[in-house]
VODOVEX-388020 format. One record per atom (N, C-alpha, C, O): residue in three letters; x, y negated, z negated. Coordinates in steps of 0.05 Angstrom, whole numbers, plus 5000, padded with zeros to 4 digits. Each point is the difference from the previous one (the first is absolute). Layout:
AlaXYZ;...
***
This chain:
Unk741929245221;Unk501350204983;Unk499249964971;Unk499749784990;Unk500050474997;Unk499249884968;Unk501350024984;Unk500750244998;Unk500649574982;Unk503350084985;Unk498950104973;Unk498149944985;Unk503750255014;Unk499950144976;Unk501049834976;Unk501249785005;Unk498550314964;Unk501649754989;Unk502650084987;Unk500050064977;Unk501949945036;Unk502650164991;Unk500649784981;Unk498749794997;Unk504650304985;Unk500649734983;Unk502449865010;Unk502250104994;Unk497849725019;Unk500749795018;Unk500949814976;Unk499349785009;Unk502050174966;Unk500349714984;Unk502449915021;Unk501950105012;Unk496549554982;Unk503149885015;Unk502950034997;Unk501949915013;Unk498150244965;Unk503650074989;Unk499750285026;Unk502150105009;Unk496249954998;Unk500850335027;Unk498749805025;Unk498950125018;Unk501249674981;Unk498949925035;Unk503349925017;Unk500049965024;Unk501850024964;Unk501850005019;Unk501450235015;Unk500849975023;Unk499550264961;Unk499950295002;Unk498250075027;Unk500950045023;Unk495749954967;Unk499150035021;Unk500149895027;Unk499550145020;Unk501149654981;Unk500349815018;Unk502350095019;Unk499849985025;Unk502750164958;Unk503049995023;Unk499950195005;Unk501350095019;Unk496350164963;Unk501250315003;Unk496550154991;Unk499550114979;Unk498849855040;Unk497350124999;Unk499350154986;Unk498249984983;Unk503850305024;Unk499150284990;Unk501150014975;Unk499450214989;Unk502749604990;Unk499650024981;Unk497350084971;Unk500050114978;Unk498349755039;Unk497649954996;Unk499550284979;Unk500450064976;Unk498450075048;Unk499050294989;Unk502650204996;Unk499750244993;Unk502249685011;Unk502850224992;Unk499149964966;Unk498950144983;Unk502049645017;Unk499649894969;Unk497750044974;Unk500249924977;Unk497650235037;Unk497249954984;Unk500150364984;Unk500350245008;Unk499349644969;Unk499850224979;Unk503050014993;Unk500450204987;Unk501349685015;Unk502850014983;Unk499849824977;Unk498749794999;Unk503050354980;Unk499849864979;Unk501649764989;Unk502450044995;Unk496649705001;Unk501049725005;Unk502550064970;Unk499750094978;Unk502649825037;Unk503249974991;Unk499849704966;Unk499049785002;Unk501750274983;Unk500949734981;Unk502050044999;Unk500750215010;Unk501349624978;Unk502349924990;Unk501049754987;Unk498449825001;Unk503550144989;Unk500649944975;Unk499749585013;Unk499049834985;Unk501850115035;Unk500549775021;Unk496849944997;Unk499149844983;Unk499050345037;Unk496349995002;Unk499449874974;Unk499149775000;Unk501350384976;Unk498649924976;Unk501149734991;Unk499149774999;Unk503250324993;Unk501649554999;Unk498249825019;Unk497949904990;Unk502550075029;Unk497849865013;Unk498049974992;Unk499349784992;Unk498850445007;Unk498149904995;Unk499149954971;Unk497749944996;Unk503850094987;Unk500549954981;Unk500649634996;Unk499649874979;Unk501350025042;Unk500649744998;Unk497849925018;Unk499449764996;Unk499250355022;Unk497149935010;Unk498349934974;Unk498449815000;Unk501950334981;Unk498550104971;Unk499949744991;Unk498049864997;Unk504450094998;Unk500649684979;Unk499749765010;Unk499449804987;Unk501350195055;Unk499049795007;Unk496349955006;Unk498849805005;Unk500550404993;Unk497050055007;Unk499449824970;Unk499249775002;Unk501350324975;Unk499849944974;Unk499849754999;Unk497949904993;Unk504649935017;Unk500349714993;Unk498349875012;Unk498849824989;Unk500850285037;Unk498149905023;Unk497849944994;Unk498549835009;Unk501150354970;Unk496549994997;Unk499049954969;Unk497649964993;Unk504550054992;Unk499649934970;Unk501649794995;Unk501049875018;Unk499350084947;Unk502249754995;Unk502250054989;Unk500949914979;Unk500750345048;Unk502550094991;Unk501949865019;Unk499749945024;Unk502750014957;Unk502650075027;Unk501350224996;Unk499250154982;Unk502749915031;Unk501650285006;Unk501349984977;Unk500250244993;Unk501049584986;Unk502150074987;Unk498550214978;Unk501450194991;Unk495649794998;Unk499250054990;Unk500150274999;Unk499650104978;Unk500950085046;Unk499750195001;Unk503150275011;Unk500350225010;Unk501449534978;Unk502550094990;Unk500950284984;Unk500149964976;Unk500250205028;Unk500350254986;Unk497650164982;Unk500050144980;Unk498049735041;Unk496950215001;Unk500750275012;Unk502150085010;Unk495750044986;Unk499450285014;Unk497649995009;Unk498049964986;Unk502350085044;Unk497650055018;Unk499250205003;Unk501650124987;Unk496850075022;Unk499150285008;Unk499850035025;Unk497650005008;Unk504050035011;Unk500050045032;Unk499750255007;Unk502050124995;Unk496350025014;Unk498750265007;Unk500850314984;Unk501050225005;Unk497449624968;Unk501050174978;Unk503149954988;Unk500450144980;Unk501349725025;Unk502349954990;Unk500349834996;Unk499049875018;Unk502349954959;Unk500549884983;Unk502949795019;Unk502050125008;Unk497749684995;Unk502549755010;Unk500249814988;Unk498349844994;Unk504550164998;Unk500649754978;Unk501149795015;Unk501950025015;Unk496949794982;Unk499349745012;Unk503949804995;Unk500649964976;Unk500849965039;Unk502750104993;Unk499849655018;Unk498549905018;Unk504449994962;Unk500649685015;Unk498849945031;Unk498249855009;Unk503550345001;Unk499949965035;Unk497749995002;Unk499349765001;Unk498850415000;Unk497250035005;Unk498949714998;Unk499249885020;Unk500850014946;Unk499049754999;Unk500649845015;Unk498149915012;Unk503950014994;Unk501749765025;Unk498250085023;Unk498649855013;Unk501850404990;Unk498250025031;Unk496749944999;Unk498949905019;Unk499850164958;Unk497249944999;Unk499749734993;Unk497749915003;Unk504249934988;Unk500249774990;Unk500249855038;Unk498149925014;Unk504250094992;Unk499949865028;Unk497150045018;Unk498549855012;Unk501650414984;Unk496550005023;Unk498149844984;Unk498749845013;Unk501150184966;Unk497749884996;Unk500349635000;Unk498249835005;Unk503650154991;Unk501149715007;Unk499749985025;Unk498349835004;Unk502450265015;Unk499949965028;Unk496149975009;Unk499349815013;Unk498850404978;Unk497650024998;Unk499549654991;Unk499749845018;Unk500250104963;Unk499749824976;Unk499349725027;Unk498149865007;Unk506650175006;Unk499649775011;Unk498349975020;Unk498749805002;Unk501150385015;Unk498950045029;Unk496950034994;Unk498850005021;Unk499650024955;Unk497249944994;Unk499049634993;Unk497849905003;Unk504849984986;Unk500349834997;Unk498549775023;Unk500150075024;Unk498449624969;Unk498850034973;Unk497250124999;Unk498549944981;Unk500550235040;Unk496450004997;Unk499650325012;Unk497850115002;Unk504250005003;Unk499850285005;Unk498550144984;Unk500049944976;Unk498550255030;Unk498750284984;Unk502150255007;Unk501050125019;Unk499049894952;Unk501650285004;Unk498950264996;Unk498249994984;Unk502450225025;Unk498350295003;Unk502450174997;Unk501650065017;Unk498550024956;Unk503250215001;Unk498350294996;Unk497750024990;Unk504150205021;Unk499450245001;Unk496850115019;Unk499250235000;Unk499749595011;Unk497349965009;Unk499250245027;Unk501249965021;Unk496950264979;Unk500250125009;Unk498349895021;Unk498049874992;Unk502550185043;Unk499349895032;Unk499550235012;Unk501250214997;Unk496849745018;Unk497950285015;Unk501149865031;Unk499349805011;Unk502350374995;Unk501549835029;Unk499150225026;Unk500149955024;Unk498950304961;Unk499750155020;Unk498149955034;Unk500650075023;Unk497549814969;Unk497749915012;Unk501049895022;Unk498549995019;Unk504049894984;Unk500949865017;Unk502450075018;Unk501549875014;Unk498150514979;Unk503050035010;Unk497650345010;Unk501450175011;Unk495949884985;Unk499750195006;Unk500150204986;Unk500050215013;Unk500249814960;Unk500350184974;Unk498149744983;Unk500649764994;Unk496750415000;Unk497849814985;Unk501550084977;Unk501650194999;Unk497849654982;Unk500450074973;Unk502750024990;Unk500150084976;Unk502049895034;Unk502550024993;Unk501249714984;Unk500649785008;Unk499450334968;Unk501849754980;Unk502350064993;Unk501050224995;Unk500249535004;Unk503249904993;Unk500049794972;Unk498449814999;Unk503550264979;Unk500149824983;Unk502149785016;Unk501950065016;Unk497449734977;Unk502249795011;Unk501349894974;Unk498349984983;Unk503449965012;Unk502149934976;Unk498449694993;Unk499249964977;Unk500649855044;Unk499849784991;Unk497849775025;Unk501349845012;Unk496450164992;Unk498949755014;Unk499649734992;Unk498249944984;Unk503849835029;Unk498849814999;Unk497849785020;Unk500749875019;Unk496950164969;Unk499049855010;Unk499549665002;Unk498449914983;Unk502949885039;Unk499349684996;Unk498349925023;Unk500549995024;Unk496849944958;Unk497749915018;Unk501049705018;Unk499049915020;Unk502650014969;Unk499849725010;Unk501650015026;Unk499549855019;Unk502750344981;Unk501950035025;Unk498650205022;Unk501050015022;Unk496950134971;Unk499550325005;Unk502250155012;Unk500750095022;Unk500449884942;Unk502650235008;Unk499950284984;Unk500250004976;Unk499450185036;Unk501050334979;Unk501650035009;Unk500850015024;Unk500750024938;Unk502350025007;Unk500450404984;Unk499250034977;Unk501950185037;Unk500350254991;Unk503650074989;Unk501850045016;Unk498449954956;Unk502550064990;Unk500650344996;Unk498350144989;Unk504049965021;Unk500150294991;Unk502850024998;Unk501949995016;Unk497450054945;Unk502750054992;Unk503050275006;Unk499250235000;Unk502049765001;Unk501850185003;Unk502350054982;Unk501349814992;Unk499250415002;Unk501450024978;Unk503350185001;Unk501950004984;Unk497650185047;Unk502050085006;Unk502249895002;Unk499749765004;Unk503250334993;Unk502649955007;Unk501650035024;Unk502449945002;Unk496150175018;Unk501050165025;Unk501149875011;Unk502450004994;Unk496449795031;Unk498949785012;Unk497649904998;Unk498050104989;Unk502149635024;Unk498649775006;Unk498150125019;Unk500450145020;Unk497449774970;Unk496750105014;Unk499049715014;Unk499449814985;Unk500650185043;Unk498549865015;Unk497050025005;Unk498950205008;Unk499449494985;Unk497249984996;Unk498649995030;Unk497750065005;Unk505649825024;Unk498349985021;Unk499150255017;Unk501650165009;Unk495049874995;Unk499850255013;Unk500450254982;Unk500650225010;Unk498849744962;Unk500650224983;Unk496750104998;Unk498149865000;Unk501950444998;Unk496850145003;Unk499550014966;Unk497850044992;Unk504149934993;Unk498349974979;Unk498849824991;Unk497550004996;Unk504549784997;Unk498249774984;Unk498449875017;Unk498349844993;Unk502350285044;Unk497249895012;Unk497750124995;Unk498149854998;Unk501350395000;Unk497350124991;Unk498849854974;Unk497650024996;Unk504249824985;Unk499249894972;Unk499049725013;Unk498149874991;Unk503850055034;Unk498349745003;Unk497250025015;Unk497849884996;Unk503050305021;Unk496550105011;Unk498150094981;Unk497649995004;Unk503950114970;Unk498050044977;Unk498549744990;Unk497749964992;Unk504449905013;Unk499349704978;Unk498449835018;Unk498649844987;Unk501150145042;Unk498649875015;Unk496750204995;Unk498049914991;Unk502250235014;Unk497450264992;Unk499049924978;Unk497649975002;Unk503349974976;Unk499149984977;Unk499749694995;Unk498349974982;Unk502649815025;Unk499349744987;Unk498949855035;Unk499149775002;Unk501250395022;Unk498349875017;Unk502249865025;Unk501749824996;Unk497950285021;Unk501349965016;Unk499749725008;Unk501949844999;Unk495450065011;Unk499549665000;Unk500849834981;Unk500549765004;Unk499750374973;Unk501849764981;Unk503249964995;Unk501049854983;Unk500650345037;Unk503449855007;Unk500950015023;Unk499150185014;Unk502649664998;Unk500449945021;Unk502650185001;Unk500050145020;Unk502149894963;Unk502250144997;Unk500450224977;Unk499250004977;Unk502650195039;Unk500850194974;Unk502650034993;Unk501350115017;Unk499849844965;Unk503550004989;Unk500050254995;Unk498150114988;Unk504550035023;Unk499950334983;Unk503649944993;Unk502049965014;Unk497350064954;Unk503049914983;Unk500850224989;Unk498950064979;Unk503550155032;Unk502250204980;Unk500849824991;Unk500549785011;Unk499750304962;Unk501649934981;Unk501950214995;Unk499250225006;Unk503749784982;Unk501650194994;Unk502149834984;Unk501849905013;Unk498150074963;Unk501049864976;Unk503550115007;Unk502149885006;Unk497250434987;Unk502550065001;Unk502350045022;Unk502350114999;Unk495949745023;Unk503050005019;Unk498949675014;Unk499349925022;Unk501049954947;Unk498249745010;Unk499749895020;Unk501549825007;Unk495550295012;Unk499650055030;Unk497549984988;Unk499350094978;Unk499049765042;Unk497749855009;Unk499749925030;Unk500749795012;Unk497750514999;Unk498349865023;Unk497750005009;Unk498150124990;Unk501849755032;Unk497749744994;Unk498350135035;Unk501550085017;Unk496449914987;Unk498849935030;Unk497549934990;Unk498450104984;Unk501749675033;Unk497349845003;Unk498150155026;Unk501550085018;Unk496049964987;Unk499050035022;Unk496549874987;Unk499049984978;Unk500049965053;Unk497349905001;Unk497750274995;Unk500350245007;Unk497949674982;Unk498350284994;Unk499450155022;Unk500150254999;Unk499149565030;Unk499750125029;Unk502550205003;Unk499450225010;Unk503149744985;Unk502950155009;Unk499750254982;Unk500550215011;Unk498749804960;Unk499650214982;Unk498250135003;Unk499850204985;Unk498449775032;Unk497550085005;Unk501250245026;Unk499450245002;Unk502349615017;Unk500950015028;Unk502450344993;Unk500550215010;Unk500149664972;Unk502050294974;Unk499150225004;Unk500750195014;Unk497049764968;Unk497450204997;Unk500050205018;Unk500350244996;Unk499349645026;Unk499350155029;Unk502150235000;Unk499450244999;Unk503049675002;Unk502950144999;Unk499350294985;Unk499950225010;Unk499649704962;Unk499950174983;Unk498150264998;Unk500450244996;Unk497549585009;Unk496850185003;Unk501650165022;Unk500150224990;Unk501249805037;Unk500750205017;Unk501850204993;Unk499750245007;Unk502849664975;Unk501750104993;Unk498350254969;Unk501350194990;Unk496949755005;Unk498350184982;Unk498950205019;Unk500950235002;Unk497149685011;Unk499050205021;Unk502350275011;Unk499750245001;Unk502649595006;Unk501650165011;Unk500950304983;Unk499950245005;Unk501049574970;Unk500250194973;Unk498150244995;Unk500650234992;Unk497049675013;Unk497550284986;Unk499450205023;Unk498350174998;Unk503649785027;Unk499350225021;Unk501450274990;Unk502449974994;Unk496850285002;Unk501450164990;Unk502550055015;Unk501550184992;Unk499049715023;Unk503550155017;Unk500249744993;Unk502049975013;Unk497649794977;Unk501849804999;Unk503350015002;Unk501050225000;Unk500249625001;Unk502850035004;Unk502549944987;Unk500649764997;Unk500950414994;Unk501649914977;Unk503049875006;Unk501450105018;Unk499049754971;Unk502149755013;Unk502750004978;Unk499949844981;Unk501850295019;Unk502249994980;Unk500849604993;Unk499549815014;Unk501950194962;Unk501049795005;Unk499349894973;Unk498250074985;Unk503749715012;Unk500849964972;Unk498649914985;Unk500150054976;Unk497849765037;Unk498949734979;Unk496750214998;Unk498349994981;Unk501550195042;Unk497350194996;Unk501250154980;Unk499049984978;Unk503250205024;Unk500150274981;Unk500649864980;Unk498150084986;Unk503549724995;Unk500849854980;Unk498450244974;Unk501150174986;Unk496749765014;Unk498550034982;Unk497250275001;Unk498350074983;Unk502350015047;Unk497750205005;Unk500950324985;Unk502250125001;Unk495749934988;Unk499950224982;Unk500950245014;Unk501350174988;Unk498249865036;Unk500550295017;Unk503249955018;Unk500850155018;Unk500649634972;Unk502650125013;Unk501150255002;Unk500750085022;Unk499650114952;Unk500550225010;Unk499550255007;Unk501550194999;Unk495349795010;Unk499050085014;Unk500149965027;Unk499950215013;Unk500449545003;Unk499549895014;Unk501850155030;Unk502449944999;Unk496850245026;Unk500450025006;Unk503349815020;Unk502549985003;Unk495449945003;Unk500749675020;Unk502749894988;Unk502149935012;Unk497450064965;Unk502749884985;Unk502050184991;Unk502049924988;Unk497450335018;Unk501950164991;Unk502450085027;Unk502450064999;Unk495649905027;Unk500849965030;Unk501749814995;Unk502450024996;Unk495949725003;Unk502249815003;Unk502149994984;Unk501849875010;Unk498850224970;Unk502650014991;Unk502150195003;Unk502249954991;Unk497450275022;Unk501150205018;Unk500649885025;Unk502350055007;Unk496749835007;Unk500149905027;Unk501449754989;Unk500049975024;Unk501149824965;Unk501849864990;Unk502550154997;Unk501949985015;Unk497950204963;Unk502450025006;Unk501350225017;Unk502250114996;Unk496149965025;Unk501350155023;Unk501549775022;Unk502150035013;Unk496449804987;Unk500349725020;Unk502849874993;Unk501549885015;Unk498850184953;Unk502349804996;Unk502750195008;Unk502249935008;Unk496850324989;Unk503450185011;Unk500849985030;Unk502150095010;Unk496749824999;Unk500649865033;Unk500849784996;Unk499749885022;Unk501349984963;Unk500749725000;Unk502649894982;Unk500049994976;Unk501749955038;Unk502450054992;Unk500249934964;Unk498449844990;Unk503350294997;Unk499649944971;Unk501249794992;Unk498949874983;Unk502650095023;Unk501549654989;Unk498849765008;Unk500049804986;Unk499050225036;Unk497849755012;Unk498049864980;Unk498750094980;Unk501649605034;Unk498149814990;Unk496850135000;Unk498250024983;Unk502350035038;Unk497050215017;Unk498950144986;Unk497549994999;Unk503850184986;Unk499550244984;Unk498849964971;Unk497850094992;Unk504149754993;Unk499249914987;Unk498249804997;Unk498949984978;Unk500549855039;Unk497049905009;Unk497450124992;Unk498249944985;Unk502350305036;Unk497450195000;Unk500150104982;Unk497750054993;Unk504550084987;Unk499250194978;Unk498649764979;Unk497850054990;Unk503649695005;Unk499149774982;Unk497349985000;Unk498849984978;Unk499450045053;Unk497849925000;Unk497850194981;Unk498049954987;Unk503750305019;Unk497850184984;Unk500350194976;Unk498950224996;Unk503449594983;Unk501550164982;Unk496949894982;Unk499350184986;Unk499249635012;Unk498150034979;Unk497950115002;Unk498850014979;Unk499550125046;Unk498350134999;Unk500850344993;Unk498650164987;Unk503949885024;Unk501150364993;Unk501149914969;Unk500050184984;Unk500749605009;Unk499750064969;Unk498150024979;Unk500050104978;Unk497849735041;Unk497050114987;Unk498750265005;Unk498750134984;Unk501749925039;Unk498150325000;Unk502450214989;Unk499450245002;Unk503149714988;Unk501650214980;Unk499149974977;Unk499350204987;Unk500649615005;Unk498349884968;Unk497950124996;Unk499350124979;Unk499249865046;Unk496250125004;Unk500750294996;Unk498450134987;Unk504250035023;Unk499150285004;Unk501050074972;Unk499150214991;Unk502949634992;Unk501150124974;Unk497949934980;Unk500050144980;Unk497949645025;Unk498050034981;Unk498050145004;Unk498650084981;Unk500649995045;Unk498350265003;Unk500450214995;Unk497950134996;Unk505050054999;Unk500650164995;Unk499950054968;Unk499250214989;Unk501949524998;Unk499350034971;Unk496749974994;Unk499150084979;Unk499449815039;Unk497550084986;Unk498050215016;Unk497549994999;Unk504050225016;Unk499350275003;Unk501250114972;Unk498250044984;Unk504050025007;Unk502150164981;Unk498149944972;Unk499650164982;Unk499449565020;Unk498549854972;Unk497750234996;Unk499350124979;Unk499549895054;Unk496850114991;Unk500650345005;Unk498150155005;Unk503949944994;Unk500650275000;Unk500950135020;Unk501150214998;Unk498449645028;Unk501650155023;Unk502850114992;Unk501549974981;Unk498650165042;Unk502750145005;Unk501549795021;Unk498849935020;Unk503849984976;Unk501149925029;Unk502750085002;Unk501549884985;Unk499650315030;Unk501750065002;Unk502149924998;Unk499949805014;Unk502750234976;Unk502250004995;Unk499449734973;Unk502149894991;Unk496250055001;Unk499949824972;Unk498650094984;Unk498450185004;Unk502249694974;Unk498350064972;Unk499849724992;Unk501249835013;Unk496750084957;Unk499749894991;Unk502050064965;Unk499050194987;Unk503949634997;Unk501150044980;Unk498849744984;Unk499149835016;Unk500850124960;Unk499849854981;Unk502549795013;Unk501950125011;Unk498149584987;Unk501249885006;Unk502049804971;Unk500050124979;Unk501149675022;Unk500649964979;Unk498549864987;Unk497949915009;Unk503050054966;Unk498349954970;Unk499949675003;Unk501949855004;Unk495450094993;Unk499949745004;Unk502249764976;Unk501050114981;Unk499349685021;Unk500849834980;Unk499350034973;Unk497649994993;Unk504750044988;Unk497949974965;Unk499649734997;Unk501049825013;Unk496850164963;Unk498749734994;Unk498850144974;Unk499550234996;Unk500349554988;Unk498550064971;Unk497850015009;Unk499149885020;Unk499350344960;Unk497449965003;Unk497949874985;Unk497650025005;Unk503949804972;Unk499149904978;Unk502949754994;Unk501850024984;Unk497649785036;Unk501249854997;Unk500649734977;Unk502249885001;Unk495450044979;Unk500049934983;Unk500950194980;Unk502349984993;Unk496050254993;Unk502850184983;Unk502350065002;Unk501650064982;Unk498849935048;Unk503450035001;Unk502049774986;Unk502250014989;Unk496049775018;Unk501849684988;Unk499750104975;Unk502050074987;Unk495449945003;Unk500450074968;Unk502150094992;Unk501649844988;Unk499350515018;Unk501650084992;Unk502949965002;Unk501750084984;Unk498549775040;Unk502449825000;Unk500949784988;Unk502449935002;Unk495849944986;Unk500249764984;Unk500750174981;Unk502049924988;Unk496750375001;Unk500750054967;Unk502750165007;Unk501150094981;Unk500049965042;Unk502250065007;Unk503049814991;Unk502450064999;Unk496549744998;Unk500949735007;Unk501249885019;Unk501549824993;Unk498450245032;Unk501449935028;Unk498849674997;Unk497949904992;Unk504250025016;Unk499749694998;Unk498049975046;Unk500050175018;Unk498949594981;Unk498149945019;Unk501050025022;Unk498550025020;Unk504149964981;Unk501550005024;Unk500250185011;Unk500449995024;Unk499250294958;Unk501750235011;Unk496350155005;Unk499550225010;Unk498549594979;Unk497550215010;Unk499149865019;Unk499150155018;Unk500849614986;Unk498549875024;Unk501749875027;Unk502249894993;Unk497550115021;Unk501149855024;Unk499149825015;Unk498650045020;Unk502249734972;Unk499349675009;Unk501749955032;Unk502450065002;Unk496149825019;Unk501049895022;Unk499149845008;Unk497650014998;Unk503749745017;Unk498749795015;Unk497950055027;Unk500550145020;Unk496749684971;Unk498650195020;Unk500749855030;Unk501849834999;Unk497250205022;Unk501450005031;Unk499149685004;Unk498749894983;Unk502049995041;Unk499249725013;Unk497150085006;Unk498449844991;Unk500550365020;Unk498250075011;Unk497249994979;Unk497849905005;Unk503150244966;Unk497949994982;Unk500149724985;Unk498149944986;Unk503949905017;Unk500549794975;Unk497249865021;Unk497849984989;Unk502649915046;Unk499449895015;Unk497149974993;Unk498849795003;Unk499850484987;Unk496649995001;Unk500049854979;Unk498049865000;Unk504150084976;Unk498749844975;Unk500249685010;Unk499749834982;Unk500750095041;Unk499549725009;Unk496250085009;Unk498449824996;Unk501050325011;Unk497650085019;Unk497950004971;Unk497649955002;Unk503750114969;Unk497450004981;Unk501049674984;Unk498649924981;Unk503949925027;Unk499949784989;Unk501350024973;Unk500249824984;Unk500950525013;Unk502050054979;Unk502649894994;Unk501550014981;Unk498649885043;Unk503349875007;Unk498749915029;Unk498450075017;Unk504249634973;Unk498949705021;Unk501050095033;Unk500850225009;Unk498749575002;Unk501750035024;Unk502849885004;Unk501550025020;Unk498949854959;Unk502649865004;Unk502050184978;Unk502450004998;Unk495250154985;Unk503150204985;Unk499950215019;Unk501450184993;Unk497349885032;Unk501250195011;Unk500849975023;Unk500550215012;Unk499849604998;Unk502549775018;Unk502249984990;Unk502049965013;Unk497850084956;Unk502349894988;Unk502550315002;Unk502549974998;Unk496350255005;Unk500250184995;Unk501350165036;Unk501250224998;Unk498649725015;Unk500450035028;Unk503150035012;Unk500550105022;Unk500949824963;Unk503050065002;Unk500350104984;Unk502149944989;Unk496750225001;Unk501050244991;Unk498750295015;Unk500750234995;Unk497949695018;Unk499750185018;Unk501650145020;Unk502049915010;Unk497050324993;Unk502150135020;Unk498150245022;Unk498250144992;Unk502549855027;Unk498250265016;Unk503050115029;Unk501649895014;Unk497650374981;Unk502150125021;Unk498849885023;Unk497949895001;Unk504150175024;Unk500149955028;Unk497350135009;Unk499150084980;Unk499649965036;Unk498250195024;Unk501750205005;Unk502249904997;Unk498250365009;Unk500750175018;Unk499450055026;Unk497649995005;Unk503750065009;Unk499550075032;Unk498250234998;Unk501250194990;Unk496249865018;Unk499350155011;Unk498350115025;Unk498749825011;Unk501050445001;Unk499849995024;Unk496550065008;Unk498650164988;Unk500649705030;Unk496649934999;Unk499350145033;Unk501850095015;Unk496349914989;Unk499150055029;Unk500549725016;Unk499549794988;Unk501550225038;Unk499549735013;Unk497649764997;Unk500149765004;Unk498350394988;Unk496849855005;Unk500249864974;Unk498349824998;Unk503450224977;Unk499049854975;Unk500849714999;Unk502449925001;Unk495849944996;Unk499749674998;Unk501849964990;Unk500049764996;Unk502850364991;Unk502049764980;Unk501850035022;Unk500350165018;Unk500949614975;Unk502449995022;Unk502850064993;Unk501249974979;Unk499450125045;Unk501550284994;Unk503349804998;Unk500349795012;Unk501750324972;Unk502149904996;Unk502550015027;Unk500050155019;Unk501249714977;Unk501249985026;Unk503850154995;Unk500849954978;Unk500850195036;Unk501850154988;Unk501150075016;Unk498650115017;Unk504849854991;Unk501650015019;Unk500550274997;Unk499850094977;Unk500950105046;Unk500850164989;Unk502750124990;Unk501849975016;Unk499050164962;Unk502350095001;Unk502250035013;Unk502349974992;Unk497150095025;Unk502150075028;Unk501049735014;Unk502249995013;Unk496149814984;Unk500749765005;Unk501749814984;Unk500149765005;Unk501250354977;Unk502049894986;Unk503150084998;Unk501849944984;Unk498050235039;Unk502850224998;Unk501249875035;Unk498549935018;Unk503550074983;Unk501150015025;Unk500450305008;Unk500550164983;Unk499349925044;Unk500350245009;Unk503350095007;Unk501249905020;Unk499950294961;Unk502950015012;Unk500850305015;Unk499350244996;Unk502649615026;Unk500050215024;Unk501050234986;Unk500450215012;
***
């Protein structure tokens, strides 16, 4: 068969993988940003930076980056998080590693799509262990992203064996990183087993470019696929959910089970159809029973923030009443041990005064690795009276 070269990046090989006919549903739609996308990679920006020049993150403390034409101000949190990854990089290159940040991998060749490249966030290569090791940062808040058996950052390690030589490592590490739900995981496999992957994948492609390929509803595929609300299949399946659940008694454990399982995919393809709708209304369509109104007025802000102090000083407002001083967080003081701004024992010293709220309970799919809390139930604390 001769493959055409569709665009397959490993951020869309899991998609293809659970749900084929995404594939070509998806091709010629126009790719989604948002305000989450650009932060990220906006902190890809600064750890790429440090990685490769003689910066650290703090440096780039209330910068402005340019993320696809828009402007992101580089804000505490951000730093802490580009600060930890790159620390984590730092140690795990440690001491004779080569590091390769942002390094683009031609992985296609090996999966049956010639020519297909993936940027990978971070390669380390150590000759002496022959270990590659493949880091891919994550920046979301959602959940925790599992490395074992994952189709993306495996295509980056098949990239990275492709590109520095498959005879020169014996193993491949594929490391999520996810600062912000400080989660790190890890799978080790032998290059023969990644290779053995491959196979998997290269079929699961094939399958994809058949024109009736097959489209597979479901959460971790539609998450992020551009044609949710288009998407026939998923528009079924969420009709057929909730026809299923009016047969099933309403107060039941049961019931609520099944509606639980699939309250986040029908809240994504409602999301998908209210932003499709606003960007029909944007480009001039008509859609019935809506319009497009002016929304509210964004936040004021000076626009000339040094003349404003001026004129307030000749105002005479004393400093108090123009500026606003606060203690900055545990979180930011923490990086000034990391530039040697402050010791380790003044910020030991500092530790009872610390404070952080509880965890909250919340509710996960069965399958997620944390372990789940244990909880009598209510009803078990009451005696039953006749």
């Amino acid at each position: 068969m001769k493959f055409p070269l569709p665009d397959i990046r490993p951020s869309k090989m899991e998609r293809v993988m659970l749900c084929p006919g995404s594939l070509h549903l998806e091709r010629g739609l126009p790719d989604a940003s948002n305000f989450d996308a650009r932060r990220g990679s906006a902190i890809h920006e600064v750890s790429y930076r440090c990685l490769t020049n003689k910066h650290i993150p703090e440096d780039f403390l209330d910068a402005s980056i340019s993320i696809d034409g828009q402007e992101i101000n580089v804000d505490s949190e951000m730093v802490a998080l580009a600060r930890s990854y790159v620390d984590y990089v730092n140690d795990r290159a440690a001491p004779d590693g080569i590091i390769d940040a942002e390094i683009a991998l031609e992985y296609g060749s090996l999966i049956g799509l010639p020519n297909a490249v993936g940027t990978a966030d971070c390669v380390i290569r150590k000759s002496k262990t022959r270990e590659l090791l493949i880091l891919d940062l994550k920046t979301g808040r959602q959940e925790p992203v599992q490395s074992e058996r994952n189709y993306q950052i495996s295509s980056y390690g098949l990239g990275g064996l492709n590109k520095y030589g498959i005879e020169n490592f014996n193993t491949v590490e594929l490391v999520i990183y996810q600062g912000s739900l400080n989660h790190v995981s890890s799978w080790t496999v032998t290059t023969k087993e990644l290779l053995v992957f491959a196979e998997e994948i290269k079929a699961g492609i094939s399958a994809a470019l058949q024109p009736d390929a097959q489209r597979i509803p479901g959460r971790r595929q539609c998450r992020y696929c551009k044609a949710k609300a288009i998407c026939p299949e998923l528009a079924t399946h969420v009709k057929s959910t909730y026809e299923e659940l009016q047969d099933v008694n309403g107060a039941s454990d049961e019931r609520i089970a099944k509606a639980r399982k699939e309250t986040g995919l029908i809240s994504d393809w409602c999301a998908a159809i209210e932003r499709e709708a606003e960007r029909r209304l944007l480009a001039g369509r008509k859609i019935d029973g809506f319009k497009l109104v002016k929304g509210r007025r964004g936040s004021r802000r000076w626009s000339n923030p040094d003349e404003v102090i001026d004129l307030l000083k000749a105002m005479r407002l004393r400093n108090d009443k123009i500026y606003q001083l606060s203690l900055v967080s545990p979180s930011n003081l923490e990086s000034l041990v990391k530039t040697n701004e402050l010791g380790k024992r003044q910020w030991n010293s500092l530790q009872p005064f610390i404070t952080q709220s509880e965890q909250k309970p919340i509710v996960v799919p069965i399958d997620d690795a944390r372990e789940a809390i244990s909880l009598s139930p209510v009803v078990d604390h009451f005696d039953v009276v006749a």
